[in-house]
C-alpha positions in Angstrom: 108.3 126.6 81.2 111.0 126.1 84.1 110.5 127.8 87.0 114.1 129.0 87.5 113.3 132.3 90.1 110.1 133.8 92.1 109.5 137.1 90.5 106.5 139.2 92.1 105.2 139.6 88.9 103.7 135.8 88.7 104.1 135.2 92.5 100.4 133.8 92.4 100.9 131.2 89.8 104.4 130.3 91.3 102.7 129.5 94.5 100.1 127.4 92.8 102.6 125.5 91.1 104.5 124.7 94.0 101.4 124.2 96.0 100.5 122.0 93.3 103.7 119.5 93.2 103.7 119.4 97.2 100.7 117.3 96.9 101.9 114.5 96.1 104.7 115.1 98.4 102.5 115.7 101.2 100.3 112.7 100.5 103.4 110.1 100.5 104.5 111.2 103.6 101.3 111.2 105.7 101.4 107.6 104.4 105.0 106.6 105.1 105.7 105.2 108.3 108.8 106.9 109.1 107.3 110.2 108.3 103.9 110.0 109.0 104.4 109.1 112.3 103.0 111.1 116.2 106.8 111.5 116.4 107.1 113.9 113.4 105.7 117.1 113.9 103.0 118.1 111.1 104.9 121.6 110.4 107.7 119.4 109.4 106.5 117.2 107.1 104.1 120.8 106.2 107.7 122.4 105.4 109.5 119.5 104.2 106.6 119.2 101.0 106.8 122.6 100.3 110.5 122.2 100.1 111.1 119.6 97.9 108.0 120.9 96.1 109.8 124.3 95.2 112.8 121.6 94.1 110.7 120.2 91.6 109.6 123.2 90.2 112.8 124.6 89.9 114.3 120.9 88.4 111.7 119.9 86.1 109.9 121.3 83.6 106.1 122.8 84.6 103.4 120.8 82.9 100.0 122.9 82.2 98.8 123.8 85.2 95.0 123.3 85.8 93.3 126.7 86.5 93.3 127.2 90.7 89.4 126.3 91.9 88.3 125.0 88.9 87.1 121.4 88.5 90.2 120.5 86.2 92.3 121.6 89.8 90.4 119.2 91.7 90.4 116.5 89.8 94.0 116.5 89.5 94.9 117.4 92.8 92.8 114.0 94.1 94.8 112.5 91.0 98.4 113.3 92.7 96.7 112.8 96.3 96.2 109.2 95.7 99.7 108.8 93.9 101.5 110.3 96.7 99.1 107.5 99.1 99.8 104.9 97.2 103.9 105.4 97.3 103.7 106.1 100.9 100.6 102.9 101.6 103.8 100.6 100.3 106.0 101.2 103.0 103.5 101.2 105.2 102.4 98.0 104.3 106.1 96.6 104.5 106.4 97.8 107.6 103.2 95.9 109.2 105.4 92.6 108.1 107.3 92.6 111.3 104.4 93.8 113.7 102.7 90.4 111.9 105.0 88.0 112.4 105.7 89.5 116.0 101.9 89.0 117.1 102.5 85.1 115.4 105.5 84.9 117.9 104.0 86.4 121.1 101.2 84.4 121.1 103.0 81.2 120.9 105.7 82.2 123.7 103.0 83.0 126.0 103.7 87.0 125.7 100.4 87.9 124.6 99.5 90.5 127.1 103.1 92.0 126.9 102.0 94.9 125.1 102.7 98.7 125.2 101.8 101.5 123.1 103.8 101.9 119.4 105.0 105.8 119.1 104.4 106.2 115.8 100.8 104.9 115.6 99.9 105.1 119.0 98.1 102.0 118.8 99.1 99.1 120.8 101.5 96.3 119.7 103.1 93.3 121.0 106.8 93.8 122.8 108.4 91.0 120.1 106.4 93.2 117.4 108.0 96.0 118.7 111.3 94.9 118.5 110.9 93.6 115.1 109.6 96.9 113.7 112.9 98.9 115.2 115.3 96.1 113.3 113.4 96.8 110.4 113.5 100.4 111.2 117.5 100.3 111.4 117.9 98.3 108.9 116.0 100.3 106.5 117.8 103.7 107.2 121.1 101.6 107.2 120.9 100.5 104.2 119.7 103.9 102.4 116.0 102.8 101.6 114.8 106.1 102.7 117.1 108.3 100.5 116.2 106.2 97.6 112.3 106.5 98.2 112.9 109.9 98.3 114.9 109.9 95.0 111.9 107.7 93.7 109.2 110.4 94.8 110.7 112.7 93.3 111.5 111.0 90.0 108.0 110.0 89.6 107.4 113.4 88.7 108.7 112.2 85.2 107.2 109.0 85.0 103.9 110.4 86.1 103.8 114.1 85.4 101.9 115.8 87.4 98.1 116.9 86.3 98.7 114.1 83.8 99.0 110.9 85.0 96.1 108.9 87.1 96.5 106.0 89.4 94.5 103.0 87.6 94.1 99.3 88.4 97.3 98.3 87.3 98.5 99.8 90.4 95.8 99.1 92.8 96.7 95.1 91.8 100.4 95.9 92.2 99.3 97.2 96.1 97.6 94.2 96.8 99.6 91.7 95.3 102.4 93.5 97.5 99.9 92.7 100.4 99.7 89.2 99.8 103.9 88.9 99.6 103.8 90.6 103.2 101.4 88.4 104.5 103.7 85.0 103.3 106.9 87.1 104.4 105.5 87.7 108.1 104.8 83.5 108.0 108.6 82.8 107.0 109.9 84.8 109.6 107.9 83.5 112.2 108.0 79.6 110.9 111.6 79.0 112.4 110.4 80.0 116.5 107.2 78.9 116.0 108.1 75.4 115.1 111.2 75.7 118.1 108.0 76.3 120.0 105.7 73.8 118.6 108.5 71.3 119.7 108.4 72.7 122.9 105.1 72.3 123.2 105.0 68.5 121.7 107.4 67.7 124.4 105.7 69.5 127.4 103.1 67.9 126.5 104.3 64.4 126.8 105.8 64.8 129.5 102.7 65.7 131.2 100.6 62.4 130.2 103.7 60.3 131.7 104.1 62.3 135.0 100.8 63.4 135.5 101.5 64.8 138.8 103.9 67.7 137.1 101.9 70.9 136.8 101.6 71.8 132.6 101.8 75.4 133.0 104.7 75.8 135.5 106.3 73.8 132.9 105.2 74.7 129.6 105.1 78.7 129.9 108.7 79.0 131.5 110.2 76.2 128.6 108.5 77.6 125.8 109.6 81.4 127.2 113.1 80.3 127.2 112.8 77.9 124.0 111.7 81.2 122.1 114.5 83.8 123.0 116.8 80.9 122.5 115.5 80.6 119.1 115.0 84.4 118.3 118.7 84.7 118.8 120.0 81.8 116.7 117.5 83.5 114.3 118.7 86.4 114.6 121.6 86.5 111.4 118.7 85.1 109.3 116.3 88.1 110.8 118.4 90.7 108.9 118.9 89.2 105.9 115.0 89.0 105.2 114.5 92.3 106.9 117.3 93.8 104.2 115.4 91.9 101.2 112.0 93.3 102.4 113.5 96.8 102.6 114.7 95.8 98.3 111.4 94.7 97.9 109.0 97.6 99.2 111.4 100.2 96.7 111.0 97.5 94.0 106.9 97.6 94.4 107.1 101.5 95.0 109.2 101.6 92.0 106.2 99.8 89.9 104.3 101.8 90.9 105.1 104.7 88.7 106.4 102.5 86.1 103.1 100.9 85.6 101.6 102.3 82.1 
C-alpha cells in the first residue's frame, strides 16, 4: 500500500503511519549535533520529522503497520527509536573528535582555564576545542555531509524497513569501533602542536638549569603560547584535510549502519 493522498476516510491510520516513520526521524536528530542542538528550536526539528515523515510515506511503500497501543506498536517504535539514535549517536561521536584533541592542545599551551560555554550543548569547552568544532562544522556543511546523511536517513527506510528491522550487535560493535577510530583521530591531530610544544618545553627547560636565575614560567608559558598558535597555523592546511576525511568517515560508519545484516 502507498500512501499517495490523505482521505478523511482513513485519516486515523494515515496519521499513525506518518507518526510512525517520524520516529526514527525524530530520534536521529535529537542525536545529531547539528540538529539536536539548544540552538534549534524543538518545534522545528518537531515539524521537520513530521515532514519528511509524510515524505516517506508518500515515497515508499507502507509495511504492516503494528496496531496503535498494542505491545507489537511498542516494541517497534523502541525498535526505530534506537535506529534513529544510533544514526544520529555517529555524528555525534565524530563531532567530540575535535573538542578531544582541542582539550589535548589547551592543556599543553597553558590555556586550560580559557573556557566558555558551547551553544549547542551548553556545557563547557575549551576555546582551541571550540574553534576546532566550528572548522569541522564548516567543513561538514561545505562539503554536503549533512544533505547526504539526510539522503542516508531516509534511505534506510529500505534497508531497514520500518516495524521490521532491529538494531543488533553488529551495529552496537560498528558504534564502538567508530569510538575507538575517534579516539586515535583526536591523537593525530593533536600530535603535530603537541610535540612543537613538547620541544618548547625540552628547551625551556634547559635553559632554566643553565641560567637558573631566569624565572621558568615567565618563560615557558609565553614561549609555549606563541610556539602553539605558530604551529596551529602551519597546521592549519593539514587541519582540513583530516577534518574533510572524518566528515567521509562518520557517513561511511552511518552508512554501515543500516547496511549491517
Amino acid at each position: 500500500m502507498t500512501l499517495t493522498e490523505l482521505g478523511f476516510g482513513n485519516i486515523g491510520e494515515d496519521l499513525w503511519a506518518i507518526l510512525f516513520l517520524s520516529t526514527r526521524i525524530a530520534a536521529a536528530l535529537l542525536a545529531a549535533p547539528l540538529f539536536g542542538g539548544k540552538t534549534v528550536p524543538v518545534p522545528v526539528r518537531i515539524l521537520l520529522s513530521i515532514s519528511l515523515g509524510l515524505f516517506i510515506a508518500v515515497w515508499l511503500p507502507l509495511p504492516p503497520m503494528p496496531e496503535p497501543f498494542s505491545l507489537a506498536a511498542v516494541v517497534a517504535l523502541i525498535q526505530e527509536a534506537v535506529i534513529g539514535l544510533a544514526l544520529g549517536f555517529v555524528l555525534q561521536v565524530g563531532f567530540t573528535v575535535p573538542l578531544i584533541a582541542g582539550e589535548q592542545i589547551s592543556g599543553t599551551m597553558g590555556l586550560a582555564l580559557a573556557v566558555s560555554v558551547d551553544p549547542n550543548s551548553g556545557m563547557q569547552s575549551g576555546a582551541v576545542g571550540q574553534y576546532f568544532s566550528v572548522i569541522l562544522t564548516l567543513i561538514f556543511l561545505t562539503v554536503g555531509a549533512h544533505l547526504l546523511w539526510f539522503e542516508l536517513l531516509i534511505e534506510s527506510y529500505q534497508l531497514f524497513p520500518a516495524g521490521e528491522a532491529a538494531f543488533g550487535a553488529a551495529q552496537a560493535d560498528n558504534i564502538v569501533r567508530f569510538g575507538g577510530l575517534a579516539l586515535a583521530t583526536a591523537a593525530a591531530i593533536a600530535l603535530p602542536v603537541v610535540l612543537v610544544l613538547l620541544l618548547v618545553q625540552v628547551t625551556t627547560g634547559v635553559i632554566s638549569r643553565s641560567a637558573p636565575s631566569l624565572n621558568l614560567f615567565a618563560l615557558g608559558l609565553p614561549a609555549g603560547l606563541l610556539a602553539g598558535l605558530a604551529a596551529l597555523i602551519i597546521t592549519l592546511p593539514i587541519l582540513f584535510e583530516q577534518f574533510e576525511d572524518l566528515s567521509g568517515v562518520m557517513l561511511e560508519r552511518a552508512e554501515q549502519l543500516v547496511a549491517l545484516p
